[in-house]
DOBA-299438 format. One record per residue (C-alpha): x, y, z; residue in one letter. Coordinates in steps of 0.2 Angstrom, whole numbers, padded with zeros to 4 digits, always signed. Layout:
REM residues N
XYZA/...
This chain:
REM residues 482
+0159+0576-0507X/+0154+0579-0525X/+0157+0567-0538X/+0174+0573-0548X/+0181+0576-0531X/+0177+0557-0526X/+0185+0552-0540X/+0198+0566-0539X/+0202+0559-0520X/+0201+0540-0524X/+0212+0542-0541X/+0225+0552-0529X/+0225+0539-0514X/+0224+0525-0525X/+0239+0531-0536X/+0250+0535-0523X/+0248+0517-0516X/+0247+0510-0534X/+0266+0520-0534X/+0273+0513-0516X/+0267+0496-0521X/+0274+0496-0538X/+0290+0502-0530X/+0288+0486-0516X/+0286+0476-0532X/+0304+0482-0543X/+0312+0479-0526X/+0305+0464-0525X/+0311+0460-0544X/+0326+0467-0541X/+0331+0454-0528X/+0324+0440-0539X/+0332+0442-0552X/+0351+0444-0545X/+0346+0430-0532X/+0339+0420-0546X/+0349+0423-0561X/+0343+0424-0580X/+0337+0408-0580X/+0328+0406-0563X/+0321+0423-0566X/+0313+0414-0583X/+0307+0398-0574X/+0299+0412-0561X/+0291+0422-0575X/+0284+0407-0584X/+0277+0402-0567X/+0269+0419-0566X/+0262+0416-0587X/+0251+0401-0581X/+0246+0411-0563X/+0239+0421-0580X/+0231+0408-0586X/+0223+0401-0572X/+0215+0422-0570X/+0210+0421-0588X/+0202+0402-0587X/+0189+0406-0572X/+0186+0424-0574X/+0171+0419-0582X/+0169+0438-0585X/+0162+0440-0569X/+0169+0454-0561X/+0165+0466-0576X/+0148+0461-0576X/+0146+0459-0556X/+0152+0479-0555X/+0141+0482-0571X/+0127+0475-0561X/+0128+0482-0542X/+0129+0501-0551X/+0114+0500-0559X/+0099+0507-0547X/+0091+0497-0532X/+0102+0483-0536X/+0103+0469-0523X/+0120+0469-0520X/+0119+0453-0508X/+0112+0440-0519X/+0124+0446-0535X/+0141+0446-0521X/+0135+0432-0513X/+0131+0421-0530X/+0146+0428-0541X/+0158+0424-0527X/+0150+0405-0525X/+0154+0403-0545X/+0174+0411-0546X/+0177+0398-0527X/+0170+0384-0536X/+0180+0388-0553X/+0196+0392-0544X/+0194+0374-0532X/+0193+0365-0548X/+0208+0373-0554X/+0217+0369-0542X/+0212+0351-0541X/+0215+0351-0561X/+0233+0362-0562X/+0244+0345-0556X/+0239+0336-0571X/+0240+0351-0584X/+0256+0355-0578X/+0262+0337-0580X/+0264+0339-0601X/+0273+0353-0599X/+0291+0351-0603X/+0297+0360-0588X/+0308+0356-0573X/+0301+0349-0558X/+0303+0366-0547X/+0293+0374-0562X/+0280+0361-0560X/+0279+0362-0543X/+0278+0383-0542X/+0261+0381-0556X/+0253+0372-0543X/+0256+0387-0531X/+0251+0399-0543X/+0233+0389-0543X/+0234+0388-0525X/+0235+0409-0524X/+0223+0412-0539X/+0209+0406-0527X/+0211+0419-0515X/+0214+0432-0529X/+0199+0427-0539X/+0189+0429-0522X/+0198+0446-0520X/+0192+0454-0538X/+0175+0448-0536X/+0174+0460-0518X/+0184+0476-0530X/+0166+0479-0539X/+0158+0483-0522X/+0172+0496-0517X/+0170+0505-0535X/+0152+0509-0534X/+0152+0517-0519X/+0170+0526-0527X/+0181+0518-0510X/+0196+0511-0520X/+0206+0518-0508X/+0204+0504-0495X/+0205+0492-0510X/+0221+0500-0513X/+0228+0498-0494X/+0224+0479-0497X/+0235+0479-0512X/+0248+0489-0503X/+0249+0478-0488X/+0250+0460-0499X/+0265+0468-0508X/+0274+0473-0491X/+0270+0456-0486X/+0276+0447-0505X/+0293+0458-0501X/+0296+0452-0484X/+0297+0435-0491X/+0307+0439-0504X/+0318+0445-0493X/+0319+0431-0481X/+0319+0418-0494X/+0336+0428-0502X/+0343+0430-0487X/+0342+0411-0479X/+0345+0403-0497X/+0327+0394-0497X/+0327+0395-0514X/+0316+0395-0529X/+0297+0389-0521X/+0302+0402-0508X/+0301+0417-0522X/+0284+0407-0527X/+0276+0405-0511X/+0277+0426-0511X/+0265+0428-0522X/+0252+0416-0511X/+0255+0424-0498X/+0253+0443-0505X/+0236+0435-0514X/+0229+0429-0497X/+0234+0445-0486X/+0225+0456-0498X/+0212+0446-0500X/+0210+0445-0481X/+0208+0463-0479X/+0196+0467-0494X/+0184+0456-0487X/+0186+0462-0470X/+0184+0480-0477X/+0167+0474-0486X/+0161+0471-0472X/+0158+0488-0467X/+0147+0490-0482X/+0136+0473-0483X/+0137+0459-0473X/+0134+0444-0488X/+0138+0424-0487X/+0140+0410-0502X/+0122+0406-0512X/+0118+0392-0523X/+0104+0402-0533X/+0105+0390-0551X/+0093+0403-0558X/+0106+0418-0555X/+0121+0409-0560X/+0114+0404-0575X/+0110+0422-0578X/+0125+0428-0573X/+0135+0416-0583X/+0125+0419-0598X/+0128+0438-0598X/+0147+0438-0591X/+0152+0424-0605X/+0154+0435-0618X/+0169+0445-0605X/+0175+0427-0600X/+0181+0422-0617X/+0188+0438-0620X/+0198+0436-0604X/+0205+0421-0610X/+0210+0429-0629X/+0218+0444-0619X/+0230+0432-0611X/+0233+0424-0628X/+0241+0441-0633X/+0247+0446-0614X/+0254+0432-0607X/+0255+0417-0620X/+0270+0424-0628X/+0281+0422-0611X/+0276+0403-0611X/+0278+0403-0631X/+0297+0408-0627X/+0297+0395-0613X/+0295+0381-0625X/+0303+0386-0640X/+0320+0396-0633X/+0328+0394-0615X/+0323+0401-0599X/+0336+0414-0600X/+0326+0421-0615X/+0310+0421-0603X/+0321+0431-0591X/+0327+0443-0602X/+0309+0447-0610X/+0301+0448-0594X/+0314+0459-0584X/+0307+0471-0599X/+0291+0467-0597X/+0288+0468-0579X/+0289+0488-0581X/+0275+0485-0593X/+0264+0474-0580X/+0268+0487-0565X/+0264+0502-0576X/+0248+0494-0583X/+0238+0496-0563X/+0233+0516-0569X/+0224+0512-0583X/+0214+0497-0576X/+0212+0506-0559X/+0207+0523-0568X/+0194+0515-0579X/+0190+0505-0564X/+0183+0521-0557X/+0173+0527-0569X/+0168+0511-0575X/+0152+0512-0565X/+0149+0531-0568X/+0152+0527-0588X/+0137+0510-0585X/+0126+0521-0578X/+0124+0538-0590X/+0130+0530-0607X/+0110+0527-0611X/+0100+0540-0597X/+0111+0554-0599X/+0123+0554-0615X/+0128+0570-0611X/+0138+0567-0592X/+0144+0550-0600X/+0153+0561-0615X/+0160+0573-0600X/+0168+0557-0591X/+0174+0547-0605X/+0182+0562-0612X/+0191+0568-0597X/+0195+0551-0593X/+0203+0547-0612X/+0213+0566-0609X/+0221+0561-0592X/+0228+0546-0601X/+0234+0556-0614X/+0244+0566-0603X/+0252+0553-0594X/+0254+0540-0609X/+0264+0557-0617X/+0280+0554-0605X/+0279+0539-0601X/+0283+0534-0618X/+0298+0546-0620X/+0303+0543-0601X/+0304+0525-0605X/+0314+0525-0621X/+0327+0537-0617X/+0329+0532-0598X/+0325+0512-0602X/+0345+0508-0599X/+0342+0516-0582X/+0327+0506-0578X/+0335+0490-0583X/+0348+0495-0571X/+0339+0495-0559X/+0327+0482-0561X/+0341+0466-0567X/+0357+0475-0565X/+0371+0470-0576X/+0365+0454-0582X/+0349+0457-0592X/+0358+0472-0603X/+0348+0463-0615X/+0333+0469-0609X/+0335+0487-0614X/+0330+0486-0631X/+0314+0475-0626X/+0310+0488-0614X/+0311+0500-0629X/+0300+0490-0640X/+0288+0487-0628X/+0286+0509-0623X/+0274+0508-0636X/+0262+0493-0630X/+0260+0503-0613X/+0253+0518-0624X/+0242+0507-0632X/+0238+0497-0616X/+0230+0511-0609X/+0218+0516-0624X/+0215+0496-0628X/+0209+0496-0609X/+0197+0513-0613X/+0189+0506-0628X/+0185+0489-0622X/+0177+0495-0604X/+0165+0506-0614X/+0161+0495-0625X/+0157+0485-0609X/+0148+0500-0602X/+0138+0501-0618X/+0132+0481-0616X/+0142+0477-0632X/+0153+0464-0627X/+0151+0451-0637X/+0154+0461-0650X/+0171+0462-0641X/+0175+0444-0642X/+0176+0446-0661X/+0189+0459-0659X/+0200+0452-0646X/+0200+0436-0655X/+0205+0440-0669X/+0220+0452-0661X/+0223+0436-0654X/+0226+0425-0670X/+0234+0440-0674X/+0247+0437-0660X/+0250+0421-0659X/+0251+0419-0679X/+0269+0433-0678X/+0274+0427-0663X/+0275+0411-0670X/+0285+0419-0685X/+0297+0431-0674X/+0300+0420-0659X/+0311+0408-0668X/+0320+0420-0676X/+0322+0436-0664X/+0318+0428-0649X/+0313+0438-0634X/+0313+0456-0647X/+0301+0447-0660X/+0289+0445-0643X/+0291+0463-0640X/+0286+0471-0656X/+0271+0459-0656X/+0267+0464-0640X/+0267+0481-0645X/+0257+0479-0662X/+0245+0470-0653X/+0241+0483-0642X/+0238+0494-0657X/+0228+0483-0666X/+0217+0482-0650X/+0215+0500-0648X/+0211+0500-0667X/+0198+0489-0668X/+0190+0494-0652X/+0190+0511-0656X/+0181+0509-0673X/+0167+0498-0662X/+0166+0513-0651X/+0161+0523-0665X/+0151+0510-0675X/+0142+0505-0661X/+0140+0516-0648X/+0143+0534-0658X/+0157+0537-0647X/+0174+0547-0653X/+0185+0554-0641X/+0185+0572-0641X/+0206+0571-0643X/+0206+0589-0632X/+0224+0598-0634X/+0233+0583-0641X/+0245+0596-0651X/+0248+0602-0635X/+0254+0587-0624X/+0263+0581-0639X/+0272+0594-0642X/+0276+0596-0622X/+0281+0580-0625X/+0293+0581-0638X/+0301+0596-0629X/+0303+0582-0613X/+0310+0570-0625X/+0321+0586-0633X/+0330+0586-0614X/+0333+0566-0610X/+0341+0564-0627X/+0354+0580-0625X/+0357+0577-0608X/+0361+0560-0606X/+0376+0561-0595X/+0366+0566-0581X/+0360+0553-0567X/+0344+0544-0570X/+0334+0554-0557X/+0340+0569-0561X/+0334+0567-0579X/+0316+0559-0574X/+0314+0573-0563X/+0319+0588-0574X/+0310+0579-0589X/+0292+0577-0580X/+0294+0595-0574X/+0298+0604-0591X/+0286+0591-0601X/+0270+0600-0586X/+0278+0616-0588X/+0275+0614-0606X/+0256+0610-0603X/+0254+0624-0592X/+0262+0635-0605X/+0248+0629-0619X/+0235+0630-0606X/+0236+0609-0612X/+0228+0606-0592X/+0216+0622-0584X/+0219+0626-0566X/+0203+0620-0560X/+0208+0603-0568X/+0225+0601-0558X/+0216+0605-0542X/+0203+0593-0545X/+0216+0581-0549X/+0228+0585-0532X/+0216+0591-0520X/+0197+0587-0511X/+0196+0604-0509X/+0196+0612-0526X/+0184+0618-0538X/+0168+0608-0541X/+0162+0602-0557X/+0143+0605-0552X/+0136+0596-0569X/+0138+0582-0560X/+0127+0573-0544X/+0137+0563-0532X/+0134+0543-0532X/+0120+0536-0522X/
């Protein structure tokens, strides 16, 4: 199978169960948050900020530079698993012996407390999980990372479920989240297997060098939390928990939209590593097509989730968190710019700049904190929102000026005219007919917003099939992945 159409095929699978799984998860919400209320919903949420923060502490930015390093050729794939594994283990046990104590200055209740040092408990099987995700890109198998996923989520509902329905309450709900982390874990690694067979290694030398390169990632890890989860745990301690709940009813559309970018970029992350200094030329033909496709999908999500966001909440809270409609409105615009942040940053990463990207995420992260600071106390759970989402812009600013500065690189912003203006004719229908059901309206939006782009020729035909079938039409400047 040719290159695109690996891509095309694992971009297809892998969204499909990104889809059925985000699904599983808004079920899963759903239940939560009428079986735990606006404040219990918060107190979960806030448990979820510092499972965040335990991600962000011992990333150590060793998954980007783990897949950086097994794409490039005659790499030996054994020692850099077997060594970057070793490191996120040992970073995620210390965590865990450490998140007690940390916890303990918090000024949360003691079933909050108690859930943190769950989270830690799952982050050490998540952490093992991501390290094994680099492996599966190179070779363009996300699909069997992506059944892993699925299967963890089916698991973390079944628990919901029973913990609703027999009343075990609120560590119940928490325990879900181990126990999706250790399934999915569980059959990654099994997977991996089928590809190379590796084990732990102490090699000082390699960790050294792996830290030394992955550090710069690391320590933006930690300033993208600043501005991605640290405002939950900002409205944990300076407004109630009910205000936590209400933002993150919101803002779990925002988290369970987020997997495309990530997993798309994921994709092409080795592909991007690999030309962007031997052959400019198929790097340019990637990047691009990869910044189009996210044009075209950014277009209706943003007009789906404004004029539909009642809808959503709906179906997310229920009657409860009406609050949440106009965070969920607010924040539309921080998943646009979530998903051009995410295409900047990883070729910056491709292009080996990413200290360079420590500068600029810290200071988007001064920049957050400093205005949440301001707009929490005095606008609560919508101040967070519209930091959130002038966040996000700042990042895809400043990234976007590195791309160019540094790396020469400008998006080639093929037919934007055209998937705008489809998109406006999409947001033309939701706004005149809103009395019809939400279903109805999705539906008949997403299809006159692609008839639109057929119409300007916005997305070819050979594109479409390479996007919804292995079959169709090769792109033949392009050799398949060793």
């Amino acid at each position: 199978m040719s290159l695109p159409r690996r891509i095309a095929y694992n971009v297809v699978f892998t969204s499909v169960a990104k889809i059925l799984g985000t699904i599983l998860a808004l079920v899963s919400i759903g239940l939560i948050t009428r079986y735990l209320g606006k404040e219990g919903f918060g107190d979960y949420s806030t448990v979820l900020a510092f499972f965040a923060f335990f991600s962000a502490i011992a990333d150590l930015g060793l998954y980007a530079i783990s897949t950086r390093e097994i794409s490039r050729p005659e790499s030996d794939e054994k020692s850099i698993l077997g060594n970057v594994l070793t490191i996120r283990i040992t970073a995620s046990l210390l965590i865990l012996a450490l998140s007690p104590v940390f916890i303990f200055f918090f000024p949360y209740s003691g079933g909050v407390k108690a859930g943190v040092v769950v989270a830690a408990l799952a982050y050490l099987f998540a952490s093992s999980y991501s390290v094994l995700i680099g492996l599966f890109q190179k070779r363009l198998a996300m699909d069997k990372v992506a059944v892993g996923e699925f299967v963890g989520k089916v698991i973390q509902l079944a628990t919901v479920i029973l913990a609703v329905k027999f009343n075990f309450g609120f560590l119940a709900i928490v325990s879900s989240l181990f126990f999706n982390m250790l399934i999915s874990f569980a059959v990654v690694c099994l997977w991996s297997r089928k590809y190379i067979v590796f084990s732990l290694r102490f090699d000082w030398s390699a960790w050294k060098r792996f830290l030394k390169e992955s550090y710069p990632v690391g320590v933006s890890a930690i300033v993208v939390f600043a501005y991605f989860k640290l405002d939950t745990i900002l409205l944990s301690i300076l407004k109630t928990s009910a205000d936590v709940g209400i933002y993150n009813a919101a803002y779990k559309v925002v988290e369970n939209v987020a997997f495309f970018p990530a997993m798309f970029v994921g994709l092409v992350m080795p592909i991007m590593s690999r030309y962007i200094f031997q052959e400019r030329e198929k790097f340019e033909k990637v990047a691009d097509k990869t910044f189009k496709v996210f044009l075209v999908f950014v277009v209706p999500l943003v007009a789906g989730t404004i004029f539909l966001a009642k809808n959503i909440i709906g179906l997310i809270g229920g009657a409860d968190f009406g609050e949440s409609v106009r965070v969920l409105q607010i924040l539309a615009f921080a998943m646009a710019f979530l998903f051009f942040g995410n295409f900047f940053t990883n070729v910056i990463i491709a292009g080996n700049q990413q200290k360079k990207l420590i500068v600029i995420l810290s200071f988007c992260a001064l920049f957050n904190i400093s205005l949440n600071l301001i707009l929490i106390p005095r606008f609560s759970y919508n101040g967070a929102a519209v930091t959130s989402s002038l966040t996000e812009f700042l990042v895809v600013l400043l990234s976007g000026i590195a791309c160019l500065r540094l790396l020469k690189y400008v998006p080639s912003f093929e037919k934007l005219l055209a998937i705008l203006f489809s998109g406006l004719a999409m947001s033309g229908f939701l706004y005149l007919f809103s009395n019809l059901g939400f279903f109805v309206r999705a539906l008949i939006g997403v299809a006159i917003y692609f008839a639109f782009l057929w119409i300007f020729r916005a997305i070819s035909t050979e594109e479409v099939l390479s996007l919804i079938s292995r079959k169709g039409p090769e792109m033949r400047d392009f050799e398949p992945m060793a």
